[in-house]
C-alpha positions in Angstrom: -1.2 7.9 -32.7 -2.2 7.3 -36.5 -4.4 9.3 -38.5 -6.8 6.8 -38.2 -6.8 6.7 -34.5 -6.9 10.5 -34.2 -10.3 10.4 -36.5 -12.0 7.7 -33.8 -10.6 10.6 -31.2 -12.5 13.1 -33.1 -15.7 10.9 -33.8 -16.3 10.0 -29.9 -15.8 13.7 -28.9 -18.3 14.5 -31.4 -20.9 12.1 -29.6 -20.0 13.3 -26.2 -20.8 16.5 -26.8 -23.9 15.8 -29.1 -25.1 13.5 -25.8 -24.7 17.1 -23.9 -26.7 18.9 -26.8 -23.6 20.8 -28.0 -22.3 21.4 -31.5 -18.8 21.1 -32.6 -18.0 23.7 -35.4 -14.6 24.6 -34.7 -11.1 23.2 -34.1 -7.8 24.6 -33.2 -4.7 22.4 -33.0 -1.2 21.9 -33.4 0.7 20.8 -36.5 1.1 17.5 -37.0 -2.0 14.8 -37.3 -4.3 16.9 -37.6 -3.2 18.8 -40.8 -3.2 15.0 -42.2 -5.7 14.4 -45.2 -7.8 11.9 -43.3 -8.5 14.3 -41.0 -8.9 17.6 -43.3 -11.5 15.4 -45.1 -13.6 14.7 -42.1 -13.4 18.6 -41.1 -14.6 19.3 -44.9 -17.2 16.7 -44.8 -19.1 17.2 -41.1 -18.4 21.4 -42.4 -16.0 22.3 -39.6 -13.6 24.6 -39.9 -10.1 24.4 -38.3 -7.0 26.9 -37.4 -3.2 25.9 -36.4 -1.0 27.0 -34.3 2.5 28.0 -35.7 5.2 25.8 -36.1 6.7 25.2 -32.5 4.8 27.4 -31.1 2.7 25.5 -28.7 2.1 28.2 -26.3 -0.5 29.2 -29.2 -2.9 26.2 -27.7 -1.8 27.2 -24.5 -5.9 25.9 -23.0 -5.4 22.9 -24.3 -1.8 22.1 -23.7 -2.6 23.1 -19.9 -5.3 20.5 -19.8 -3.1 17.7 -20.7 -0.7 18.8 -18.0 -3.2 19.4 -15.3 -4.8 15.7 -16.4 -1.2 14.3 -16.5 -0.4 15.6 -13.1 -3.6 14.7 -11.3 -3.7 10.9 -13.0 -0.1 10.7 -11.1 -1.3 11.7 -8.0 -4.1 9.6 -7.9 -2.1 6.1 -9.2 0.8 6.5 -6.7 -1.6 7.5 -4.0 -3.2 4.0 -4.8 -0.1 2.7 -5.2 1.3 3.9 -2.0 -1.9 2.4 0.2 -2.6 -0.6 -1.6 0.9 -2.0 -3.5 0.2 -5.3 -4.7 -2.5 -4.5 -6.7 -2.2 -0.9 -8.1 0.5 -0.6 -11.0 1.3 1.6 -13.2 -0.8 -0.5 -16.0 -3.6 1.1 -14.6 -3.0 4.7 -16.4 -4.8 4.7 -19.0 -8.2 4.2 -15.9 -6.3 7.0 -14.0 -6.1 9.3 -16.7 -10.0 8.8 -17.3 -10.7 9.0 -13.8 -8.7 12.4 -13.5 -10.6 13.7 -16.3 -14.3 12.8 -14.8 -13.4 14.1 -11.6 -12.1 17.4 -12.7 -15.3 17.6 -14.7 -17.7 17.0 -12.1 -16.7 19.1 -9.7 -16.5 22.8 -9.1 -13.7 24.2 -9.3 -12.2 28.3 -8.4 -13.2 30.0 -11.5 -16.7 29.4 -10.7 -18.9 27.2 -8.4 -20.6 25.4 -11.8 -18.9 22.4 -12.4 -17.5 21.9 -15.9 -19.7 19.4 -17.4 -22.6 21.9 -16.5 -21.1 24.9 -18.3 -20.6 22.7 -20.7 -24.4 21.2 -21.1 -25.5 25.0 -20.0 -28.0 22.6 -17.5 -27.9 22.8 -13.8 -27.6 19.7 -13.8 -24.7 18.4 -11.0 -23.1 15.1 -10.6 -24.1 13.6 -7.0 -20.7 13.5 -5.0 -22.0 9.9 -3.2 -20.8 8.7 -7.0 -17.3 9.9 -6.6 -14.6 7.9 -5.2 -11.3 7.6 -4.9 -9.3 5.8 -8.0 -8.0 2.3 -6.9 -9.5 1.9 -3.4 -10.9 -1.1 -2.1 -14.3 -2.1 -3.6 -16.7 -4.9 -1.7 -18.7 -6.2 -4.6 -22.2 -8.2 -3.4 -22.1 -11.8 -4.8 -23.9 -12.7 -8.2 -26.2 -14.7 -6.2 -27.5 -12.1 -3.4 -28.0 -9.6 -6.1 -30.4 -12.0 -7.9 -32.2 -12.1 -4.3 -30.5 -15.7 -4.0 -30.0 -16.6 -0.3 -26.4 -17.5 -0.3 -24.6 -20.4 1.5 -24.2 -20.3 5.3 -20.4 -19.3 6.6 -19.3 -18.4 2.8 -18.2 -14.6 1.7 -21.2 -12.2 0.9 -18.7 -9.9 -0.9 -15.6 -10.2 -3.6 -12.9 -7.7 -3.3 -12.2 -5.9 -6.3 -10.5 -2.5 -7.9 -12.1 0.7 -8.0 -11.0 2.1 -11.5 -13.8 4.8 -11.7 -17.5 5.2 -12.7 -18.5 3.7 -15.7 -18.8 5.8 -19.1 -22.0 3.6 -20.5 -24.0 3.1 -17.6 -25.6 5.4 -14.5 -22.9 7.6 -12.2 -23.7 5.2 -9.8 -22.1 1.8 -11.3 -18.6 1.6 -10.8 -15.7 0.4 -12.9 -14.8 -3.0 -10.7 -11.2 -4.8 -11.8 -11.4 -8.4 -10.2 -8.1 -9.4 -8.5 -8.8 -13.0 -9.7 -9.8 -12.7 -13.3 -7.9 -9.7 -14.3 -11.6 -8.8 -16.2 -13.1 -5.3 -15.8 -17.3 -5.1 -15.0 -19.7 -1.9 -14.2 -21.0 -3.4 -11.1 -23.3 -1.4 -8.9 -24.0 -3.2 -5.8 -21.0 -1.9 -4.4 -19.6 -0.8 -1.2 -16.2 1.3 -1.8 -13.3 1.9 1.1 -11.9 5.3 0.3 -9.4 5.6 2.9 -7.5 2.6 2.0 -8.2 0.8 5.5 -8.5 -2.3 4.6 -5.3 -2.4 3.0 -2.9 -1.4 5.8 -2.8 -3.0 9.2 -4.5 -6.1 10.7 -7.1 -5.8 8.6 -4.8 -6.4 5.2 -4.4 -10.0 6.2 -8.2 -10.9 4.8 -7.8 -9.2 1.0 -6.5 -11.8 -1.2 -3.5 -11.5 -3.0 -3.6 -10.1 -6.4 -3.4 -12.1 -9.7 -5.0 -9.9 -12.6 -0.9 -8.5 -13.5 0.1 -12.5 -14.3 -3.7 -13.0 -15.9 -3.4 -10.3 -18.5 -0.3 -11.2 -19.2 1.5 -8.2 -17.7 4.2 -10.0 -15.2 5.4 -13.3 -15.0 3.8 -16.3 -12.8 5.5 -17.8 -9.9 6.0 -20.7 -11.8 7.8 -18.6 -14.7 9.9 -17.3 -12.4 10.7 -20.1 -10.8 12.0 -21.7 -14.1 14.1 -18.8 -15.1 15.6 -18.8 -11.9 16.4 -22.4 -12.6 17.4 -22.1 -16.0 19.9 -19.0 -14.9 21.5 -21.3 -11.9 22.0 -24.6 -14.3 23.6 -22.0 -16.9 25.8 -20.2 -14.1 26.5 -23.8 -12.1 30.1 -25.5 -12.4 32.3 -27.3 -10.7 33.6 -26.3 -7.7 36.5 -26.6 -6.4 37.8 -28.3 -2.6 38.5 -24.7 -1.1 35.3 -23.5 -2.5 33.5 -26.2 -1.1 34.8 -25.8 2.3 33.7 -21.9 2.2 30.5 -23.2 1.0 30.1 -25.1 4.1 31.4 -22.5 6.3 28.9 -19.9 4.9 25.9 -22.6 5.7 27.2 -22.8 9.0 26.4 -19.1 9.5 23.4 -19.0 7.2 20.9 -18.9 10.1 23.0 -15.5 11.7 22.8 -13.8 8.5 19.8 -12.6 6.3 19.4 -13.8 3.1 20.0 -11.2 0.0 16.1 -11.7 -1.5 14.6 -11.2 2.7 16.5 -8.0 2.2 14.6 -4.5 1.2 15.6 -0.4 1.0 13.4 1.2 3.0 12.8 5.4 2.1 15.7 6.4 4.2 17.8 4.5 2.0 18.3 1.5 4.7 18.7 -1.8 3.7 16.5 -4.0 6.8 14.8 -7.5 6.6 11.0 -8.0 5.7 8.9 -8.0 8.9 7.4 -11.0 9.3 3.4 -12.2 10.2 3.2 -14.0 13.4 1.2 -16.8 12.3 0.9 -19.2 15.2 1.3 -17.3 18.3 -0.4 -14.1 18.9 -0.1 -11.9 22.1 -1.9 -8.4 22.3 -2.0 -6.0 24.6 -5.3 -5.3 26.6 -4.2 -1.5 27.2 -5.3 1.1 24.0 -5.0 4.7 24.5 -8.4 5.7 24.6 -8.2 3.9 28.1 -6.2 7.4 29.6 -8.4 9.9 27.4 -9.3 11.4 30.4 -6.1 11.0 32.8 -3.7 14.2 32.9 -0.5 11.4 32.1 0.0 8.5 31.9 1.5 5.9 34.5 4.7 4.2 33.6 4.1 1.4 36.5 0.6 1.0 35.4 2.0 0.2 31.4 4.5 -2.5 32.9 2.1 -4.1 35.0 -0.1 -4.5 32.4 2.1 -5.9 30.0 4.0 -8.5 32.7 -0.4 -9.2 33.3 -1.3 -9.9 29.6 2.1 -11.5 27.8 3.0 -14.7 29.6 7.0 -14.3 27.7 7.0 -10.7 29.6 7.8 -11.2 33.5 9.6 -10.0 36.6 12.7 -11.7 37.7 11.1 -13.4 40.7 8.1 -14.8 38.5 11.1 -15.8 36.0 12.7 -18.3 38.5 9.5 -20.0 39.0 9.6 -20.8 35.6 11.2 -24.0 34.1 13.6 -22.4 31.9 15.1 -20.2 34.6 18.4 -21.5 33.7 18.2 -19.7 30.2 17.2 -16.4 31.8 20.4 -16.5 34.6 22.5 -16.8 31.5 20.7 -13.9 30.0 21.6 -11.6 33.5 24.7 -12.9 33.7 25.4 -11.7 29.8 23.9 -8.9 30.4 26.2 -7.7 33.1 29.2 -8.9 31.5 28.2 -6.8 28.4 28.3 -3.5 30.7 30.8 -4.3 32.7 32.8 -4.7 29.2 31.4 -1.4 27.8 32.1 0.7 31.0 28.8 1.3 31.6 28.5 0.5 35.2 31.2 1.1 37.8 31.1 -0.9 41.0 31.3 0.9 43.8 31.7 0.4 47.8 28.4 1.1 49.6 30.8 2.7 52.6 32.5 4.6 49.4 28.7 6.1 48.5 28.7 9.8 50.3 26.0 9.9 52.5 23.6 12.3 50.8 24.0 10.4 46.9 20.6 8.8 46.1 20.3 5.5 45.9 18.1 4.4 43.2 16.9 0.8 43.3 16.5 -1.3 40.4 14.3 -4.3 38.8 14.8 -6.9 36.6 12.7 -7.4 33.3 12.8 -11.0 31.9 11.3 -11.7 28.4 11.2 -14.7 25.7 12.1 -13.8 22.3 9.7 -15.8 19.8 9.9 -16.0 16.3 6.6 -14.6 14.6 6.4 -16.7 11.7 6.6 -20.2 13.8 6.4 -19.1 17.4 9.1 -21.3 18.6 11.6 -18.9 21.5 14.7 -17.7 19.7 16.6 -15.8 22.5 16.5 -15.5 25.9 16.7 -11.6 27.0 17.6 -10.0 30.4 16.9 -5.8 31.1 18.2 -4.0 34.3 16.0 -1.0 34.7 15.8 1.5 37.2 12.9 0.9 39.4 9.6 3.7 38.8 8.5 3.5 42.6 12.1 5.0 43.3 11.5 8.9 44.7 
């Protein structure tokens, strides 16, 4: 920072701790801005005085080079927490909130030197922040609309809430109003009709499908619009674009034969384990759920594997038995399946046929059932394979 910037530094510490009813008469720092004339002037003129530490030796500031880590440290924790439970909107643009976030919650709480928290040893007041006020950096935050905060009744099947971006309590206003960055607008407002998710869990699962997508990163100015990238993309294929030749154009057509077998590069991501998979996909049209949860056996010693199959043959019409599968008007699509399916054992020398006079008379005989299911594809909900399972059967003893 300049000289100038480090003398608004020293001017709004000042006024924090007059607010607090505490006197600054002292400074020690390192070499460097402070020893600047700009600053020596200000220490001269508010009748401060000021000591240095020696030249590369930091470990002479040692309290105040700690804090920085520990701030530094804890602002990372908290951003790639967020980051981690709530992707499309955290970035790491947001430091400079996290930083300030770190620093209020490490002052309002207690901490193992003593049970005072540090703003009150500070103040010397008993004074404690309420923890109600504290939440966690870059959850979820359910804002009440403009109107129903003006006691406005609002209109009949339309959102009572906006979703915006915790980024801490605000520095002007009561502990209780919050720092709300709008996912629209990309503009942050103290709002404190507020209802915050601190776990995250309404970004991950089922429920993630009702938050909006994030735009404040291409409304700031900070990444490009879909349309922006869209152009380059265009730009870089007209500059990269020639002619091609007759071979070329007959691999071309080869490769858009297969297209539909093989993913595309961009529907391609690397998961943690290093794993290269295709994006899951939202089933959109077609929806089947299972009626069994877990909390339905809390109380059973185990749980039934029959009882699991026949409820999901019961609840998803694609899931059947082979008997109820030749009922069906497609049954010729589920014989091929078996018959692949046998071939592809046979070939792999998993299964050995065997003479039933061959089988010695005290070898188990193990019967076995036939599961039938429609493949569907979740984005359009059309069938997309036909798939055949041999199991052995659970009533066998």
């Amino acid at each position: 920072m300049s000289s100038e910037e480090t003398l608004k530094g020293k001017e709004a510490f000042e006024q924090y701790a007059e607010s607090h009813g505490v006197t600054i008469k002292h400074y020690h720092a390192d070499n460097g801005r402070f020893e600047d004339k700009v600053f020596m002037t200000s220490i001269e003129k508010s009748k401060q005085s000021i000591s240095f530490s020696g030249v590369g030796a930091h470990h002479q500031n040692g309290v105040a080079e700690k804090r920085i880590g520990d701030l530094q440290r804890k602002a990372t924790a908290l951003l790639l927490h967020a980051q981690r439970r709530w992707p499309d909107a955290i970035s790491i643009y947001l430091w400079p909130y996290a930083l300030r976030a770190a620093n209020d919650s490490r002052n309002s709480l207690p901490n193992k030197a003593s049970l005072e928290c540090p703003i009150s040893r500070f103040s010397k007041t008993d004074k404690v922040p309420k923890m109600r006020n504290q939440h966690h950096f870059g959850c979820p935050v359910y804002v009440l609309k403009k109107e129903l905060q003006y006691g406005k009744k609002a209109k009949k099947w339309t959102d009572r809430t906006r979703i915006g971006v915790h980024l801490g309590n605000s520095p002007r206003h009561a502990q209780s109003v919050s720092l709300v960055l709008s996912l629209e607008t990309g503009l942050v407002s103290p709002q404190f009709h507020c209802h915050h998710d601190d776990l995250f869990e309404t970004t991950t699962g089922p429920q993630a499908r009702s938050i909006p997508k994030s735009r404040w990163q291409v409304k700031a100015g900070l990444e490009p619009s879909k349309e922006e990238d869209e152009m380059r993309e265009q730009t870089i294929t007209e500059e990269t674009s020639g002619e091609v030749s007759e071979e070329a154009s007959d691999e071309l057509s080869s490769k858009e034969m297969i297209e539909d077998e093989t993913p595309k590069a961009e529907e391609l991501y690397q998961t943690r384990s290093g794993r290269r998979i295709r994006k899951p996909e939202r089933l959109n049209l077609v929806a089947y759920e299972s009626i069994l949860e877990p909390y339905d056996y809390e109380q059973e010693d185990k749980w039934c594997e029959e009882d699991l199959m026949a409820f999901k043959v019961s609840t998803d019409p694609d899931t059947m038995y082979y008997h109820q599968a030749m009922r069906e008007p497609d049954k010729d699509k589920f014989q091929e399946a078996i018959k692949k399916e046998c071939e592809d054992h046979f070939r792999e020398s998993n299964y050995k046929l065997v003479d039933i006079k061959e089988v010695p008379k005290d070898a188990p005989l193990l019967s076995s059932v036939w599961q039938m299911k429609r493949k569907r594809k979740p984005s359009t909900g059309e069938i997309s394979k036909y798939k055949a399972r041999m199991n052995v059967n659970g009533k066998n003893k």
